[in-house]
ZADO-1210 file (C-alpha; in nm, 4 decimals, padded with zeros to 6 digits):
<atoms>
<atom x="00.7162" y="-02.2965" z="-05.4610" code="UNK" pos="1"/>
<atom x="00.6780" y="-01.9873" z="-05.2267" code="UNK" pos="2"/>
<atom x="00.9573" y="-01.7032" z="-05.3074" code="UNK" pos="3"/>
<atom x="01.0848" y="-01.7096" z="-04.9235" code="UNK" pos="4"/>
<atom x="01.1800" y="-02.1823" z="-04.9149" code="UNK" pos="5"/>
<atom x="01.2108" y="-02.1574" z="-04.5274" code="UNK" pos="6"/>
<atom x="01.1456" y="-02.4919" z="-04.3578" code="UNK" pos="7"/>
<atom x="01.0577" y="-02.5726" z="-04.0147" code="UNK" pos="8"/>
<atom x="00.9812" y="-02.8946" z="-03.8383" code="UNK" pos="9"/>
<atom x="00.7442" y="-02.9628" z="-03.5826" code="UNK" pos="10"/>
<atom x="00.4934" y="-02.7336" z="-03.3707" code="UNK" pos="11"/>
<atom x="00.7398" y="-02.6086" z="-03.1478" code="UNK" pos="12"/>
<atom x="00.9155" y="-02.4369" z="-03.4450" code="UNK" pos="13"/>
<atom x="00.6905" y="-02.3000" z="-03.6179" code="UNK" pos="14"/>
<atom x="00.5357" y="-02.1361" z="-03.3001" code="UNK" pos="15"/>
<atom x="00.8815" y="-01.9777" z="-03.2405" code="UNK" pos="16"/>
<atom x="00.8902" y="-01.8644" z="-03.6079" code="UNK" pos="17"/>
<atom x="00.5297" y="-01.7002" z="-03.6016" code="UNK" pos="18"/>
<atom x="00.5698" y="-01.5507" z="-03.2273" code="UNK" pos="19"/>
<atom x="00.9137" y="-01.3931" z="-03.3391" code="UNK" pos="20"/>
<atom x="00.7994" y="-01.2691" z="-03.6829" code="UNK" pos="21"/>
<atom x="00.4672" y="-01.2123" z="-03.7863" code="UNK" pos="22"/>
<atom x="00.3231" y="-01.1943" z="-03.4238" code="UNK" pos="23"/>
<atom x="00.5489" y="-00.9054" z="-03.3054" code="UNK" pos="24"/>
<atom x="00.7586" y="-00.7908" z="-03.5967" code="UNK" pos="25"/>
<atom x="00.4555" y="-00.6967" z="-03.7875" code="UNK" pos="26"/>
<atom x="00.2638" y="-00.4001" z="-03.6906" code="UNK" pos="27"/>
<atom x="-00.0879" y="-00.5272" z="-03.7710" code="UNK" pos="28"/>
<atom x="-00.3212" y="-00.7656" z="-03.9306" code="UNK" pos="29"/>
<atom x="-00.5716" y="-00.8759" z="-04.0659" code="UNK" pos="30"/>
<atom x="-00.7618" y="-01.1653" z="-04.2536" code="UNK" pos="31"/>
<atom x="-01.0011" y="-01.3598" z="-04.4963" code="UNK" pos="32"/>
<atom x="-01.0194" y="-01.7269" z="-04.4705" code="UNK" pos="33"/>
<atom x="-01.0764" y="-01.9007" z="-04.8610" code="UNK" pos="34"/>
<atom x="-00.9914" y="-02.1963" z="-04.9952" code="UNK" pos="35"/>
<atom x="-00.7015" y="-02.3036" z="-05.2754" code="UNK" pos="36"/>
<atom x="-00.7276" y="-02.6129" z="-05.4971" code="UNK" pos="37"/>
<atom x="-00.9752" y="-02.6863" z="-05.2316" code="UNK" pos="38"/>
<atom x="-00.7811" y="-02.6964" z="-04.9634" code="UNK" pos="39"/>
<atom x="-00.7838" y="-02.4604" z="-04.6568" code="UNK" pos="40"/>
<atom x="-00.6273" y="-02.1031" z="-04.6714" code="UNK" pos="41"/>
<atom x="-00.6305" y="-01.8262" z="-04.5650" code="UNK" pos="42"/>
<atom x="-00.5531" y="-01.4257" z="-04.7299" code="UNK" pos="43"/>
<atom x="-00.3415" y="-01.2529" z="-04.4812" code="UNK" pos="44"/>
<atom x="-00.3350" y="-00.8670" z="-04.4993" code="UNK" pos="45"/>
<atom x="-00.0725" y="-00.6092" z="-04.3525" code="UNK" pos="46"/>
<atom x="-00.1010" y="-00.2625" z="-04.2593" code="UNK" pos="47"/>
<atom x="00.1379" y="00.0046" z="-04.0945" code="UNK" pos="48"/>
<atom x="-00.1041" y="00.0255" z="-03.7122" code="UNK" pos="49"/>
<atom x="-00.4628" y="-00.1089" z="-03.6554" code="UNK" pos="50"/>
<atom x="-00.6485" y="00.1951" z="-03.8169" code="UNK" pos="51"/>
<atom x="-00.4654" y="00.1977" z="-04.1604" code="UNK" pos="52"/>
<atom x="-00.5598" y="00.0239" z="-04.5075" code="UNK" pos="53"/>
<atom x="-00.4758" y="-00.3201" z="-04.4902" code="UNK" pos="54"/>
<atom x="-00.2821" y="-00.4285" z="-04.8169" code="UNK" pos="55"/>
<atom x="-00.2511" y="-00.8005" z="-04.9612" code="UNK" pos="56"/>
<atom x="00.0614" y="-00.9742" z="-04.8228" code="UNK" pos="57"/>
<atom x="-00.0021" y="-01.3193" z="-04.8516" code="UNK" pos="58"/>
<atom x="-00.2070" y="-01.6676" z="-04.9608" code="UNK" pos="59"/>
<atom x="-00.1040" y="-01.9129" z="-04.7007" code="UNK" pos="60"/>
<atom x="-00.2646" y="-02.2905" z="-04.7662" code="UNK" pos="61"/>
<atom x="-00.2673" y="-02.5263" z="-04.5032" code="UNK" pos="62"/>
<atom x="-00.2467" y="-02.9041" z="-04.6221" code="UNK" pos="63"/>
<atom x="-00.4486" y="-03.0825" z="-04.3104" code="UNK" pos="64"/>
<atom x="-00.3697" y="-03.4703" z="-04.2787" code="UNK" pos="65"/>
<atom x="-00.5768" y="-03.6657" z="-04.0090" code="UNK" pos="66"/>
<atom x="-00.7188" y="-03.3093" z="-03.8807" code="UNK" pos="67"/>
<atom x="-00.3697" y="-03.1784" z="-03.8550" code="UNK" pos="68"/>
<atom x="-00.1486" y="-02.8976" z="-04.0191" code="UNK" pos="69"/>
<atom x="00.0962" y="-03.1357" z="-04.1926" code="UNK" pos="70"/>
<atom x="00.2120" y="-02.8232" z="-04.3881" code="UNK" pos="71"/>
<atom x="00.1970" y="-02.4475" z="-04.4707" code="UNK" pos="72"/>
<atom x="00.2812" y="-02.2849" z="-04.7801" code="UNK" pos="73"/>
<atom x="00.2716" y="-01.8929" z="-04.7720" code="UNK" pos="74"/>
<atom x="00.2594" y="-01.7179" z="-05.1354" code="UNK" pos="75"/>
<atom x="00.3156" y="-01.3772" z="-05.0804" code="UNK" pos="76"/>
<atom x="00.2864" y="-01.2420" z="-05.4113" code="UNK" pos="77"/>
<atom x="-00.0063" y="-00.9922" z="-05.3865" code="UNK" pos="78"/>
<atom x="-00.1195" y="-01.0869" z="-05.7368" code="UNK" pos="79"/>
<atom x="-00.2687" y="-01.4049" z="-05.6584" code="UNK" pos="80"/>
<atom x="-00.5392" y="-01.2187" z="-05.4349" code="UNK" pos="81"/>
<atom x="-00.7409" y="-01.1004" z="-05.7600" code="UNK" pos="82"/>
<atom x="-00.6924" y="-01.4970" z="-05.8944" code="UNK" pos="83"/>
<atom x="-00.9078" y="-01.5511" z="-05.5603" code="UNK" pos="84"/>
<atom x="-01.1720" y="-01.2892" z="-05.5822" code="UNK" pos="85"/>
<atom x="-01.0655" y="-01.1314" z="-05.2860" code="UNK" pos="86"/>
<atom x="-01.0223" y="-00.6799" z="-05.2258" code="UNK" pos="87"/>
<atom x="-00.6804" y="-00.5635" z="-05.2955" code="UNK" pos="88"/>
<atom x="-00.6889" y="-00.4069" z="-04.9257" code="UNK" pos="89"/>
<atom x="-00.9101" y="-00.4604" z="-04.5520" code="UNK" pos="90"/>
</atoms>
């Protein structure tokens, strides 16, 4: 279970979530796109502007039913990035 249980319901929510958070809240990103028990993730990575390090913030896997996001499950523990293989910063 991620450390943050927020739910949301349907496409128009979680739009408003990542438009009011991440996209603008957040001062800059950046990402690798893996895989996790084989299904579809990606490693998100935060930094302070566009020209600074880029540090591990968080393992989200999508679960995709009939080619659709039925679900997304964000671990943002940074430790799980070495469990992946991927660089502790962008």
């Amino acid at each position: 279970m991620p450390p943050l249980p927020h739910w949301y319901r349907g496409r128009a929510a979680v739009l408003d979530f990542a438009v009011q958070v991440p996209m603008t809240r957040c001062p800059s990103w950046r990402y690798l796109v893996t895989t996790a028990n084989t299904q579809p993730a990606v490693a998100f990575y935060l930094g302070e502007h566009a020209d600074a390090p880029h540090l591990p913030f968080s393992i989200t896997v999508l679960t995709v039913v009939a080619d659709r996001i039925a679900a997304i499950d964000a671990f943002t523990d940074p430790a799980h990035f070495a469990y992946f293989g991927l660089p502790d910063r962008l």
